[in-house]
LUMKE-930854 format. One record per residue: chain; x, y, z of N, C-alpha, C in turn; residue number from 1. Coordinates in pm, whole numbers, plus 50000, padded with zeros to 5 digits. Layout:
# residues N
PT   unit     n.X     n.Y     n.Z    ca.X    ca.Y    ca.Z     c.X     c.Y     c.Z   pos
PT      A       X       Y       Z       X       Y       Z       X       Y       Z   NUM
...
END
This chain:
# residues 82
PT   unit     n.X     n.Y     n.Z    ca.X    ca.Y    ca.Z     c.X     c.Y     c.Z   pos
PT      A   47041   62087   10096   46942   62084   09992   46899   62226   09962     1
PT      A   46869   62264   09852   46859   62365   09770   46707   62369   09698     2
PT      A   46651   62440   09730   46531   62453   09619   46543   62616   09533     3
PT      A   46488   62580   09429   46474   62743   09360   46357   62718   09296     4
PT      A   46286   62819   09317   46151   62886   09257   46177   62903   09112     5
PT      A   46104   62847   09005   46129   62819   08868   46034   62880   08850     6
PT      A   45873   62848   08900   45760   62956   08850   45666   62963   08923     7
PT      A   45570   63047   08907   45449   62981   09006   45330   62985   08900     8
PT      A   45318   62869   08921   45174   62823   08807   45025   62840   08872     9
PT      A   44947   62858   08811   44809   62881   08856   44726   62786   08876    10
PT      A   44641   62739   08959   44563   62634   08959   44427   62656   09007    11
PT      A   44295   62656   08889   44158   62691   08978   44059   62620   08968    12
PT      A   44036   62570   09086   43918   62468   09119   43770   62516   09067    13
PT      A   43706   62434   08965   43582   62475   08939   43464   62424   08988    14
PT      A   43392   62417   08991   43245   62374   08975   43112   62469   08938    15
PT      A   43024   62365   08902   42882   62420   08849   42800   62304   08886    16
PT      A   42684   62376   08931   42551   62310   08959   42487   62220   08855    17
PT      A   42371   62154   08942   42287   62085   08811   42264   62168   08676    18
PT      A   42269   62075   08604   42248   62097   08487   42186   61950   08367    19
PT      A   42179   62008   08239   42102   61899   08195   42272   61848   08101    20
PT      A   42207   61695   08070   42321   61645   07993   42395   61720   07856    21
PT      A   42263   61794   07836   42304   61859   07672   42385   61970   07702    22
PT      A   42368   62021   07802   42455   62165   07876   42613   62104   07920    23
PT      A   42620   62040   07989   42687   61972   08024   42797   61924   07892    24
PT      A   42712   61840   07828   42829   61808   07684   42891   61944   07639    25
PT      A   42776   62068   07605   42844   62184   07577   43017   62213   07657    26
PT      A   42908   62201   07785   43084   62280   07857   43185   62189   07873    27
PT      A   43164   62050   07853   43286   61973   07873   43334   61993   07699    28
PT      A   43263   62014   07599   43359   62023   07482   43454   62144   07452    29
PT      A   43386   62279   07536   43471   62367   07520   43581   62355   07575    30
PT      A   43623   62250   07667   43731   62252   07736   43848   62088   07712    31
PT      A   43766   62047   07558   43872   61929   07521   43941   61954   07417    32
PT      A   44017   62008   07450   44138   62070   07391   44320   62035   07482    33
PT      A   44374   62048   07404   44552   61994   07475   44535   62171   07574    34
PT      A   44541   62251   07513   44520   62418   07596   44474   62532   07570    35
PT      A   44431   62633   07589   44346   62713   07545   44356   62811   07678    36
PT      A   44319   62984   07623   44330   63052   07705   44194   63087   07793    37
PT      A   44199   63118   07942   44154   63154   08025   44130   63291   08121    38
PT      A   44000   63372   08108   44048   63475   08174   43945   63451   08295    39
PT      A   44049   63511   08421   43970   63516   08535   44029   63583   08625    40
PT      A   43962   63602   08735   43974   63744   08833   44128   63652   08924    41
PT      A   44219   63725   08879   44278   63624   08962   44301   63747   09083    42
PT      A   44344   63677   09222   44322   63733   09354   44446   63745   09359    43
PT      A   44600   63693   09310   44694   63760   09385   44768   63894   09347    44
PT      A   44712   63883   09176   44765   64028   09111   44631   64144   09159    45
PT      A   44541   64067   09172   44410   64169   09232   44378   64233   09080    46
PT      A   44375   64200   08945   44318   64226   08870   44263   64082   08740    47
PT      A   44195   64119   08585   44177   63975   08564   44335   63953   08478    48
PT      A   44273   63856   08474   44414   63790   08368   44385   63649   08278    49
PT      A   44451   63711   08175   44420   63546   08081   44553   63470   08074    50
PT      A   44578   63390   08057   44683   63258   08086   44608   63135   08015    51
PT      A   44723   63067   08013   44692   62923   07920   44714   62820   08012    52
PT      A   44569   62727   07994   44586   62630   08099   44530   62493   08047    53
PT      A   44552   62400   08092   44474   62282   08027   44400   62227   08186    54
PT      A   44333   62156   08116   44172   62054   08239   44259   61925   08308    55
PT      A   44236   61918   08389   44284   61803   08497   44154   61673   08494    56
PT      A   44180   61625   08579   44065   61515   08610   43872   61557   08552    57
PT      A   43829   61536   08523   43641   61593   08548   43587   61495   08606    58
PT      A   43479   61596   08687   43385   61485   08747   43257   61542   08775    59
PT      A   43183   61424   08701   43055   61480   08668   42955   61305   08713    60
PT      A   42903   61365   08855   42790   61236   08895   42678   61279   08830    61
PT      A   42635   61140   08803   42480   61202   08762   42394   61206   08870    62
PT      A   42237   61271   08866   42191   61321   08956   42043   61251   08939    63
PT      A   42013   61257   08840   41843   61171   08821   41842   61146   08600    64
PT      A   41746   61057   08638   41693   61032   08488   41573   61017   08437    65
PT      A   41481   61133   08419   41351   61147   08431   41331   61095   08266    66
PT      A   41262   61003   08258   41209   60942   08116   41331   60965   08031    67
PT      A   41357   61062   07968   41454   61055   07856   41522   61180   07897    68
PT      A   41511   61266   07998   41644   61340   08023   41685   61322   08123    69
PT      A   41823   61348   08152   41959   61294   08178   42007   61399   08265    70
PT      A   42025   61424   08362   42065   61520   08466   42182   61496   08531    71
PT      A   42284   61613   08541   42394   61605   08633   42390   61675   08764    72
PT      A   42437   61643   08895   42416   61722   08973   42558   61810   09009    73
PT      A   42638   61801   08942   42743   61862   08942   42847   61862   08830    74
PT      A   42915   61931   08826   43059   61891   08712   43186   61999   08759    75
PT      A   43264   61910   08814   43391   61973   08848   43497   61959   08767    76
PT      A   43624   62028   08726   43727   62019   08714   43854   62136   08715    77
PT      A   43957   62108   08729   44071   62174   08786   44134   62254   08591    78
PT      A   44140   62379   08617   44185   62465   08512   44367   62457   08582    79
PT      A   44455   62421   08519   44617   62385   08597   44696   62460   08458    80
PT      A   44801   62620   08516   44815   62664   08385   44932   62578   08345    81
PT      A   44958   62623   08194   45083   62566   08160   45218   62609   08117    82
END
């Protein structure tokens, strides 16, 4: 058996803290898109870099619901380039 290295793709785990629902809609719309570019410190070239990546799974629990606002206590998802 034979393997060959075709590429090495990037993959970066996110998260962010509470936040309110309206913040929240913000940053999940900037990121519903098929792909779009990304810059970030990446660690193996040791400088930044932008690359095109699309969103994996999200996950966003909610956290409380005080009268009429809407709180998340987290929102994760995976930036996977393409």
């Amino acid at each position: 058996m034979h393997k060959d290295v075709v590429a090495q793709k990037r993959s970066l785990n996110c998260k962010w803290g509470p936040m309110t629902m309206q913040d929240c809609a913000f940053l999940l719309k900037l990121v519903n898109k098929p792909t779009f570019d990304v810059t970030y410190p990446d660690l193996l070239d040791g400088k930044p870099e932008t690359r095109k990546f699309y969103v994996g799974d999200r996950t966003v629990p909610i956290l409380r619901i005080r009268e009429d606002d809407v709180y998340v206590s987290s929102v994760s998802f995976n930036f996977i380039e393409v």
